[in-house]
N, CA, C and O atoms as a MOPAC input file, in Angstrom:
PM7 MOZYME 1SCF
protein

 N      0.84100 1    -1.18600 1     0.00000 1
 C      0.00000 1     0.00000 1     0.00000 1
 C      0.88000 1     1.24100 1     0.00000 1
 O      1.83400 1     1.55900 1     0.71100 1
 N      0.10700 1     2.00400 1    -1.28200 1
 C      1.47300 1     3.61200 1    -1.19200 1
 C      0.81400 1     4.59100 1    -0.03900 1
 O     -0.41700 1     4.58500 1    -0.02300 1
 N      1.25900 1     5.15400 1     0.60700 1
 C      1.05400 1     6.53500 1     1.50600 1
 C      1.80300 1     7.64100 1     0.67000 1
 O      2.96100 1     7.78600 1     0.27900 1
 N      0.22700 1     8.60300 1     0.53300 1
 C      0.59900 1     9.86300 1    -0.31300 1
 C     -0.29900 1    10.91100 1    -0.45700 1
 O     -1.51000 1    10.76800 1    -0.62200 1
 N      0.44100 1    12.22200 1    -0.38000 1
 C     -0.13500 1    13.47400 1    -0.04000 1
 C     -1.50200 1    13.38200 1    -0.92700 1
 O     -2.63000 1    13.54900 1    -0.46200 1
 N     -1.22300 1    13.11200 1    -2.17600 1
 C     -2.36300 1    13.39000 1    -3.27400 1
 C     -2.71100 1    12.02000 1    -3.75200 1
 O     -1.86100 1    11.21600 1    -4.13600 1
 N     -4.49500 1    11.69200 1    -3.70100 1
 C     -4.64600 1    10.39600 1    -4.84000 1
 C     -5.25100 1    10.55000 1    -5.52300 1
 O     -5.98000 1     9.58300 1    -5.74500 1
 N     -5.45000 1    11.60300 1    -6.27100 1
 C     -5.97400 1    12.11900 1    -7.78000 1
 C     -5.29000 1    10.85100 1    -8.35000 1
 O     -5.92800 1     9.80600 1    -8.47600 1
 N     -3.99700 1    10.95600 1    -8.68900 1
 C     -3.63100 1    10.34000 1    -9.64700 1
 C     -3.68400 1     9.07200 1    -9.25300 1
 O     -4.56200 1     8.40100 1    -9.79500 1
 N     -2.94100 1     8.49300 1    -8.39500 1
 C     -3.04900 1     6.73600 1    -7.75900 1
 C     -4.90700 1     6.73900 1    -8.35400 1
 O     -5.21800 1     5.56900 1    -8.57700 1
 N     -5.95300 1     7.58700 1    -8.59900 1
 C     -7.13300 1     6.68200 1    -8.32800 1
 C     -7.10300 1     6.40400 1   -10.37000 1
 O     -7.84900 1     5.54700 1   -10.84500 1
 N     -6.37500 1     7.06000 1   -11.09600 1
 C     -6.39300 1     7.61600 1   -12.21700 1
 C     -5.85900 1     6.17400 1   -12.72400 1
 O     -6.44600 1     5.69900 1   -13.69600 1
 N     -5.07600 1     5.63000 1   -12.30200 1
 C     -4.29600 1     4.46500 1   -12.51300 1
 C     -4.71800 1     3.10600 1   -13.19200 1
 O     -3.93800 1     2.42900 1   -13.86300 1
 N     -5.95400 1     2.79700 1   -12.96300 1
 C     -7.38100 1     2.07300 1   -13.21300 1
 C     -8.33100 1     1.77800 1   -13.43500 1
 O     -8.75200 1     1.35100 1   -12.36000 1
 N     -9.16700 1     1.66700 1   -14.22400 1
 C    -10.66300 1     2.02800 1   -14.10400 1
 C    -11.33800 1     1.41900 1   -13.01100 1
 O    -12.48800 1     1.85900 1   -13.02700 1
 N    -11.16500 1     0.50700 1   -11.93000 1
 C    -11.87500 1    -0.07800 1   -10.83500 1
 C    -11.64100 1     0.57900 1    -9.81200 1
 O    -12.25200 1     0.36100 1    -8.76600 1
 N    -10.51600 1     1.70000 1    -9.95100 1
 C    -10.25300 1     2.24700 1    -8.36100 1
 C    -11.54200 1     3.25000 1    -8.09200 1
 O    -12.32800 1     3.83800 1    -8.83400 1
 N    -11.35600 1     3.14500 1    -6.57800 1
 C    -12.53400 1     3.57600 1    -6.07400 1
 C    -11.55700 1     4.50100 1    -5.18100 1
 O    -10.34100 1     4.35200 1    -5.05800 1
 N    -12.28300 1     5.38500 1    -4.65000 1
 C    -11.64300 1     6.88900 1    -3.40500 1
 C    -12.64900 1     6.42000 1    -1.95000 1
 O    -13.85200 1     6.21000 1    -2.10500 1
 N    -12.18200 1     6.33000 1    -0.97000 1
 C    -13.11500 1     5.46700 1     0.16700 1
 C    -12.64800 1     6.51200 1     1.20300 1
 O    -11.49700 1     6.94800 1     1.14900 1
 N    -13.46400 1     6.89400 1     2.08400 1
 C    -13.09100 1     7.26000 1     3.04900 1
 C    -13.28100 1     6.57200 1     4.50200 1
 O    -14.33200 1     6.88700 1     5.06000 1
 N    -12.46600 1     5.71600 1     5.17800 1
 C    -12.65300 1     5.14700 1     6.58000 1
 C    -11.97900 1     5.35400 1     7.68900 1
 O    -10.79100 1     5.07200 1     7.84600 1
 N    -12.88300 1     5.97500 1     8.69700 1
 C    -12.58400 1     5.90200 1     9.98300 1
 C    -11.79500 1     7.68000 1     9.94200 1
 O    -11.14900 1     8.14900 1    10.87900 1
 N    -12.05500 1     8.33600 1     8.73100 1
 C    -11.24300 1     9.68100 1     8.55800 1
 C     -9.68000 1     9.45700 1     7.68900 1
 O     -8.94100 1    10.38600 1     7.36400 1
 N     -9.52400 1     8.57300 1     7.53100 1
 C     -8.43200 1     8.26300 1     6.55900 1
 C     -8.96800 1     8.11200 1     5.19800 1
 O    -10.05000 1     7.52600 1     5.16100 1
 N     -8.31700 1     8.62200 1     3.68900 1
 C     -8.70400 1     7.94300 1     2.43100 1
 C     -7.77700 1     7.44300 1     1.91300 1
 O     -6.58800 1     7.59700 1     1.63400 1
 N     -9.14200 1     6.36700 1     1.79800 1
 C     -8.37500 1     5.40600 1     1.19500 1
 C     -8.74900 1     4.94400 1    -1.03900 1
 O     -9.87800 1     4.95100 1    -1.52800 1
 N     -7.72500 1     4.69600 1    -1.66700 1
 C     -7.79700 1     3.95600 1    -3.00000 1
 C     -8.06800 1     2.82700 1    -3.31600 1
 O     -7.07800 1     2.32500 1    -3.84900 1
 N     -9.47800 1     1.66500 1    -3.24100 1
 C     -9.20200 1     0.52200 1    -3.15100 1
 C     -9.17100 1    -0.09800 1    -4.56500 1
 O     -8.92000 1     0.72500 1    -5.44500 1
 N     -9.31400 1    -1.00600 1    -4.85900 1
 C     -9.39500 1    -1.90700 1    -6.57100 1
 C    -10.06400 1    -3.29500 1    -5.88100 1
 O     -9.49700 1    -4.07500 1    -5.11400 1
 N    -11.11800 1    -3.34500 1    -6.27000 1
 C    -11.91200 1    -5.15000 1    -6.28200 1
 C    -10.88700 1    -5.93800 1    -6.69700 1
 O    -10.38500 1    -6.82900 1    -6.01200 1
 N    -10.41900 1    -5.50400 1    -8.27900 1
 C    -10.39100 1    -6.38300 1    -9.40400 1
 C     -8.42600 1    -6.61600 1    -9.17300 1
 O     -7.81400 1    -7.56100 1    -8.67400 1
 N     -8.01300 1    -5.56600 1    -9.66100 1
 C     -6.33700 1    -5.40000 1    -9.01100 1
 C     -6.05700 1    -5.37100 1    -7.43400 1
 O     -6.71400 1    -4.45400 1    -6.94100 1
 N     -5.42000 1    -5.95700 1    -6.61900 1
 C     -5.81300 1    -5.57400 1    -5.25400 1
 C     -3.71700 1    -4.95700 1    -5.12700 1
 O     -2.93100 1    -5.22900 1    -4.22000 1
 N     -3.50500 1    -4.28300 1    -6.15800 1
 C     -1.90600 1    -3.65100 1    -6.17200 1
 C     -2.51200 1    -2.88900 1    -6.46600 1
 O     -2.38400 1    -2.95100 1    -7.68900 1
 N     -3.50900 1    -1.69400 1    -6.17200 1
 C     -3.79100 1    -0.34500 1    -6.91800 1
 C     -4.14100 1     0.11600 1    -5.15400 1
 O     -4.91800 1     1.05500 1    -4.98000 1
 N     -3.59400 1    -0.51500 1    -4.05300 1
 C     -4.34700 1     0.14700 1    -2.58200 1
 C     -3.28300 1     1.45600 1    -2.20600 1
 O     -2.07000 1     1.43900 1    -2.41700 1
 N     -3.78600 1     2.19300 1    -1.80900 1
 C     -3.21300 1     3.32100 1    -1.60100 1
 C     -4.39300 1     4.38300 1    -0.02700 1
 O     -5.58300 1     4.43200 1     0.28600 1
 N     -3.49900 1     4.81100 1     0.31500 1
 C     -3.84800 1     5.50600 1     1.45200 1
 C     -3.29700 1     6.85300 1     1.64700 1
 O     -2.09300 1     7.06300 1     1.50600 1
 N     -4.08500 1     7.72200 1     1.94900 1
 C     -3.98100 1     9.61100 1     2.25900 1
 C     -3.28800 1     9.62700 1     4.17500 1
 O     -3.78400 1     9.15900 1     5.20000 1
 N     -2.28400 1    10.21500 1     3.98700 1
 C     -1.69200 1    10.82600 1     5.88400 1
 C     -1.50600 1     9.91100 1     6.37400 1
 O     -1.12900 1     9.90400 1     7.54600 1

C-alpha cells in the first residue's frame, strides 16, 4: 500500500479504483487489481 499526499492520480491508474473514506483516513481501493491500494496521511 502507497502513503501519499495526493490520490488524484493513484485513483487515475485504473478504471476499478474507487476513493473510500474510513474511519477519517482515504483510502484507494481496486476489487479487481488488489496492487492499486493506496492511502492519504
Amino acid at each position: 500500500m502507497k502513503v501519499k499526499n495526493s490520490l488524484k492520480s493513484l485513483k487515475n491508474r485504473h478504471r476499478d479504483c474507487r476513493v473510500i473514506r474510513r474511519k477519517g483516513r482515504v483510502y484507494v481501493i481496486n476489487k479487481t487489481q488488489g496492487r492499486f491500494k493506496a492511502r492519504q496521511g
